[in-house]
C-alpha positions as CSV (number, residue, x, y, z in Angstrom):
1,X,40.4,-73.5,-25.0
2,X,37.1,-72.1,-24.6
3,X,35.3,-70.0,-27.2
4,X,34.9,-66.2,-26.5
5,X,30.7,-65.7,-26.1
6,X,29.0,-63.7,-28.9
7,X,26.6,-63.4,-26.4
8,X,25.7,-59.1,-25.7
9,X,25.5,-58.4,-22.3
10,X,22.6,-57.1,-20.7
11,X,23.0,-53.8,-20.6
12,X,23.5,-53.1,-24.1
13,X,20.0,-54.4,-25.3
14,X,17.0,-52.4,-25.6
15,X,14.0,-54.1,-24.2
16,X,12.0,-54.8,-27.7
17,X,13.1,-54.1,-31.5
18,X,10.6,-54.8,-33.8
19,X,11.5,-54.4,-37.8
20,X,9.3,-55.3,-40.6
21,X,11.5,-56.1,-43.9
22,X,10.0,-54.5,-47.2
23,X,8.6,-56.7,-49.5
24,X,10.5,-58.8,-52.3
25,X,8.3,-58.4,-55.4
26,X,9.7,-54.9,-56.2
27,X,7.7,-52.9,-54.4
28,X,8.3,-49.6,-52.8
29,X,9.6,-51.0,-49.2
30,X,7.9,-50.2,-46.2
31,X,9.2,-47.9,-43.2
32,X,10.6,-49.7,-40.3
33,X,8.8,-49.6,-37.5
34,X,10.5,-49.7,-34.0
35,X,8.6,-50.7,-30.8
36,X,9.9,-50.6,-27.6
37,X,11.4,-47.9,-24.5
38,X,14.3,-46.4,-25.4
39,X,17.5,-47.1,-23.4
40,X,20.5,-45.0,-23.0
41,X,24.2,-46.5,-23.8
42,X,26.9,-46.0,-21.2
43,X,30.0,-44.6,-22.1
44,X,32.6,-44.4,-19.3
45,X,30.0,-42.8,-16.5
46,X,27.8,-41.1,-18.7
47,X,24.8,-41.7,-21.1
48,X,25.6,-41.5,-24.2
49,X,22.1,-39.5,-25.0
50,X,23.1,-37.2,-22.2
51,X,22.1,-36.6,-18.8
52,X,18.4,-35.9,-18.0
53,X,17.8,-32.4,-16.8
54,X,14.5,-31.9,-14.0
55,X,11.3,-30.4,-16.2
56,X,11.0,-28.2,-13.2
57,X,14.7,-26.4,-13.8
58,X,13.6,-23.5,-15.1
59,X,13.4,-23.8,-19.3
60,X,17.2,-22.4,-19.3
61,X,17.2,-20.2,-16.3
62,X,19.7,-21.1,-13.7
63,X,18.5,-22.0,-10.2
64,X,20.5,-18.6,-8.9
65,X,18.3,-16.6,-11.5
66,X,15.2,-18.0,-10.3
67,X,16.3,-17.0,-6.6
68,X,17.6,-13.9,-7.7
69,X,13.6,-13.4,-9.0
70,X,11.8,-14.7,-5.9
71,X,14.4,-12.2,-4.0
72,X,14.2,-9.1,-6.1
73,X,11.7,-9.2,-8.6
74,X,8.7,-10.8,-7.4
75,X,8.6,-8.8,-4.0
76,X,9.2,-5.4,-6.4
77,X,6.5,-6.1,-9.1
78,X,4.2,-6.9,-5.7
79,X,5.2,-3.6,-4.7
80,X,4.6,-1.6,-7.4
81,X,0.9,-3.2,-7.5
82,X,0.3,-2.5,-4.0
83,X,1.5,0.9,-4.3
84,X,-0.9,1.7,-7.4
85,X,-4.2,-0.1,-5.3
86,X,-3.1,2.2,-2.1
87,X,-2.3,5.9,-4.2
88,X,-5.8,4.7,-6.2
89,X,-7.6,4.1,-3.0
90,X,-6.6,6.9,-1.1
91,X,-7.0,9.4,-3.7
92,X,-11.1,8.2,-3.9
93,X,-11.4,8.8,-0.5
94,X,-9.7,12.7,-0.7
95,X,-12.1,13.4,-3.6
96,X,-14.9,12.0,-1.6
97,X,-14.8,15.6,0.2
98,X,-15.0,19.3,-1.4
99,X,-13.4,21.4,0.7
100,X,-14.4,25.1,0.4
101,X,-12.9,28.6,2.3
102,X,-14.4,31.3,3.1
103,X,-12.9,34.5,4.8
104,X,-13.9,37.7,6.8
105,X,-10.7,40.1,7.5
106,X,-13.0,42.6,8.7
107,X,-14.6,41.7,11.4
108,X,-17.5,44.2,13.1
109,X,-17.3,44.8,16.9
110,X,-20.7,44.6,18.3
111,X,-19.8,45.7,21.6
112,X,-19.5,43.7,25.0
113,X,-20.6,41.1,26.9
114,X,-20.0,39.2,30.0
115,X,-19.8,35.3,29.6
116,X,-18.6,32.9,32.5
117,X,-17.9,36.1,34.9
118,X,-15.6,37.8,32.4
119,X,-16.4,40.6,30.1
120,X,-15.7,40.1,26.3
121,X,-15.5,42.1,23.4
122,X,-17.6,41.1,20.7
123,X,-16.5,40.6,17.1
124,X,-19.0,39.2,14.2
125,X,-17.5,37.2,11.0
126,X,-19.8,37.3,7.8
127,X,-19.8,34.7,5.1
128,X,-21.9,35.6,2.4
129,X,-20.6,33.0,-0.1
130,X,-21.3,30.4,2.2
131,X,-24.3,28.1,1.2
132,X,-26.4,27.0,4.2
133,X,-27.2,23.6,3.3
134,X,-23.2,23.2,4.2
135,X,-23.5,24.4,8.2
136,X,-23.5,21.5,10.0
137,X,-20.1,20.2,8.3
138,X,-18.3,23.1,8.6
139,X,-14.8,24.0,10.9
140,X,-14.4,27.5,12.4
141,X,-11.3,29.0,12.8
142,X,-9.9,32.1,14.2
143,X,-6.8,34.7,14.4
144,X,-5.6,37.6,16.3
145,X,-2.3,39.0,17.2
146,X,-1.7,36.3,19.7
147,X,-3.1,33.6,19.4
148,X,-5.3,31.0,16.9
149,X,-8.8,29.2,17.9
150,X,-10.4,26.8,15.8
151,X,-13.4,24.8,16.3
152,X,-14.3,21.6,14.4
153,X,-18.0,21.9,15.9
154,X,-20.1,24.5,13.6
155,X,-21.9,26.4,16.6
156,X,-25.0,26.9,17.8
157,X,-26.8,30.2,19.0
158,X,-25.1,29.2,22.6
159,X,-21.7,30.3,23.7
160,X,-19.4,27.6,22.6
161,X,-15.5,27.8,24.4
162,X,-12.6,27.1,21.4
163,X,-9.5,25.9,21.0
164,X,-6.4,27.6,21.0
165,X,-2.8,27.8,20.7
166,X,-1.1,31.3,22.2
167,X,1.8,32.6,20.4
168,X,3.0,34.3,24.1
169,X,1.8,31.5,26.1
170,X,-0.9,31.5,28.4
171,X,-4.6,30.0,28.3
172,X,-6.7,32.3,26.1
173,X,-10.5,32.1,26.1
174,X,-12.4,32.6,23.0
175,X,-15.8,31.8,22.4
176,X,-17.5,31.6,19.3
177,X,-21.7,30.9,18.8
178,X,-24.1,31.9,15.9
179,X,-25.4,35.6,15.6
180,X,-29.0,34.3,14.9
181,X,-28.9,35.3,11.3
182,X,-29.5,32.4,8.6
183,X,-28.7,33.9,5.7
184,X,-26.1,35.2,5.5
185,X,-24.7,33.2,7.8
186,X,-22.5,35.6,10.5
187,X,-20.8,33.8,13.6
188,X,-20.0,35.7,16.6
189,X,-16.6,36.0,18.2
190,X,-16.0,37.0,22.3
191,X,-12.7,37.6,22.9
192,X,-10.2,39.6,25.2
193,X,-10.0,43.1,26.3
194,X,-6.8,43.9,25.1
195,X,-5.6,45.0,21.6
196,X,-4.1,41.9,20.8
197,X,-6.7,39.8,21.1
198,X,-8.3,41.9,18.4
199,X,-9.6,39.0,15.5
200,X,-7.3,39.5,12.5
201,X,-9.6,37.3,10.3
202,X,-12.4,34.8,10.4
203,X,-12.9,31.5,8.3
204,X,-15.1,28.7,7.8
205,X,-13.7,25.2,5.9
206,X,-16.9,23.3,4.4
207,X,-16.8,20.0,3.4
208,X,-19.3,18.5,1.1
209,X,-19.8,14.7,0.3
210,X,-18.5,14.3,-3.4
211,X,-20.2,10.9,-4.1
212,X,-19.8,7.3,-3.1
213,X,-16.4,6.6,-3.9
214,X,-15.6,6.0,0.1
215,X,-16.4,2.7,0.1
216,X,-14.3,1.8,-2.8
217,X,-10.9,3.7,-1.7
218,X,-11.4,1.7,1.2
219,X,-11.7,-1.8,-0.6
220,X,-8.3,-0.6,-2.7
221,X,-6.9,0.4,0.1
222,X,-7.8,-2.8,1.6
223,X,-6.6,-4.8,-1.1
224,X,-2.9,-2.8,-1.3
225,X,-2.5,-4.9,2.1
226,X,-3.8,-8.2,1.2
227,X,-1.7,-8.3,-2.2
228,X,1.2,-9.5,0.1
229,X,0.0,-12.1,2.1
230,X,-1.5,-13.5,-1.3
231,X,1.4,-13.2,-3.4
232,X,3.5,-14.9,-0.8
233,X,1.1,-18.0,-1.0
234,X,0.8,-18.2,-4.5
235,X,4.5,-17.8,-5.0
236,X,5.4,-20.6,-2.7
237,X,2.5,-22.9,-3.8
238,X,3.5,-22.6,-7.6
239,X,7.3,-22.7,-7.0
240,X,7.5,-26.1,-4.8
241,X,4.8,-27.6,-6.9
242,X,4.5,-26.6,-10.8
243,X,8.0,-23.7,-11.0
244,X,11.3,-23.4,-9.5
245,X,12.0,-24.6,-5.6
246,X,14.6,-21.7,-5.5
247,X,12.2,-19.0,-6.7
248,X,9.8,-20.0,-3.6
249,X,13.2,-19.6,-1.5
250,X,14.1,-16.5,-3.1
251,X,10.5,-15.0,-1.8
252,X,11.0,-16.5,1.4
253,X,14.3,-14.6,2.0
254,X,12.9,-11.8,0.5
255,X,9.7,-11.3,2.8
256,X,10.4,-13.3,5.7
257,X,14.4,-13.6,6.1
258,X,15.7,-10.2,4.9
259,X,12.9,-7.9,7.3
260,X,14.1,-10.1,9.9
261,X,17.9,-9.7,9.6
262,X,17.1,-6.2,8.8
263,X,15.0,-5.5,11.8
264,X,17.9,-7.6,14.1
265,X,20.6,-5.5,12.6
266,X,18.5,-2.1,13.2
267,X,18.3,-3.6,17.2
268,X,22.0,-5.0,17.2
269,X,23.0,-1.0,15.8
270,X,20.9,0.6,18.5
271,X,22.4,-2.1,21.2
272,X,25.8,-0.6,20.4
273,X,25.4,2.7,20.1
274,X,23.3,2.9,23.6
275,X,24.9,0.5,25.1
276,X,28.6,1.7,24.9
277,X,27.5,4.8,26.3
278,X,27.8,7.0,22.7
C-alpha cells in the first residue's frame, strides 16, 4: 500500500516566504519579514482575496453612470459654457455701438421742386441735438400717411432716391439730400403732391464706436463654437485612455448618434406626413 504524499501541490505555494526567527538569548524578537508576490488561494472558482476589479472602472461609479455622464452631463455643462462665451461675446459687440435718435414731427415745407421730371413738395427735418462729428454714420428715416422711407446712406447735398414700403401699395418716390446747412444739421425731404404723402415725422439713428471690444466679442463668439469640437476630443481621448470607455461612448451618442437619429426621425416624420398625402 502506498503512502499518501505530504507533498502540497503547486498551486497552493507562494513563490518565496522568507521568515527570520527572533533571537534566543531573551531578547525582544524581531518582526518577520516576508518576501515574495502574493498569490491568491482558490476556493471553488473564486479567489479567496476576491476578484480584481479594472483601475479604470470608475472609483465606485457603475459603467451605466459613466455613460449616463458622457450622454447627459458632459454635452450640458459644454452647453452651458458655450452659451455664456456666445451671450459674453455678443453682448461686446452690441455695446461696441451707441445708438442715438433724434426726431423732427414738424417738418417746414419749403416749397416745390421738380426732380427727375416730376414736381415735389419740399419738406425740411431739423436736428439740433445732433452732433456733426456723427454724420457720416447716421440712418435716415421717414413717415407720412402712406408710406415709410428710410435710407442707411447719410446724404449728400445731391438728390438721393429712398426706400420705401407703401401702406396702399404702389411705388412711392421720396428723395432725401442735405439742405446745405452744417450746423444745425437740417435734411431735406421731396415728396408727393398729395396730402398723404405729407412727412409725419423725420429721424436720424447715429451710431458711435464705443471702444475696441469688437474684436473680442468676436474671439468669444468664436470660441462658443470651438468649445464643442474640443470637448468632444478631450472627452474621448481621456475616457479610452486614463477614464471610463463608457463615458467616451456616452459622448459619442450624445453628439454624434442622438443628432443623427434625431435629424433621421425629423426626415422619417416629414416622409410620412407628405408622403401619404396629409
Amino acid at each position: 500500500m502506498e503512502e499518501e504524499s505530504d507533498q502540497v501541490p503547486d498551486w497552493v505555494k507562494p513563490e518565496s516566504i522568507e521568515i527570520v526567527p527572533a533571537d534566543e538569548g531573551g531578547a525582544e524578537p524581531e518582526a518577520a519579514v516576508f518576501s515574495g508576490e502574493v498569490a491568491s488561494f482558490k476556493v471553488g472558482d473564486s479567489d479567496v482575496l476576491g476578484t480584481a476589479q479594472d483601475p479604470r472602472s470608475g472609483a465606485g461609479l457603475s459603467n451605466g453612470a459613466w455613460f449616463a455622464i458622457g450622454l447627459l452631463v458632459a454635452p450640458m455643462a459644454v452647453g452651458f459654457v458655450s452659451f455664456v462665451l456666445a451671450a459674453v461675446g455678443d453682448g461686446l459687440i452690441w455695446q461696441d455701438y451707441d445708438e442715438g435718435y433724434h426726431y423732427d414731427d414738424v417738418l417746414v415745407q419749403r416749397g416745390t421742386e421738380e426732380i427727375a421730371g416730376e414736381s415735389y413738395r419740399l419738406y425740411e427735418a431739423g436736428f439740433p441735438d445732433m452732433d456733426p462729428s456723427h454724420y457720416d454714420s447716421a440712418d435716415v428715416y421717414v413717415n407720412t400717411e402712406s408710406h415709410d422711407c428710410w435710407s442707411y446712406k447719410y446724404p449728400s447735398s445731391d438728390w438721393a432716391r429712398m426706400d420705401c414700403y407703401s401702406w396702399n401699395g404702389g411705388d412711392p418716390e421720396v428723395y432725401v439730400k442735405l439742405d446745405g446747412n452744417d450746423e444745425p444739421v437740417g435734411i431735406m425731404f421731396a415728396v408727393g403732391t398729395s396730402d398723404s404723402d405729407r412727412p409725419i415725422y423725420a429721424q436720424l439713428t447715429e451710431y458711435q464706436d464705443g471702444g475696441g471690444s469688437e474684436m473680442l466679442g468676436e474671439l468669444l463668439l468664436f470660441l462658443s463654437l470651438l468649445v464643442w469640437p474640443i470637448a468632444l476630443i478631450a472627452g474621448l481621448v481621456w475616457g479610452f485612455t486614463k477614464g471610463n470607455n463608457y463615458f467616451a461612448y456616452g459622448m459619442l451618442a450624445s453628439i454624434v448618434v442622438v443628432p443623427v437619429l434625431c435629424f433621421g426621425a425629423m426626415f422619417i416624420l416629414v416622409l410620412i406626413l407628405f408622403g401619404g398625402g396629409w
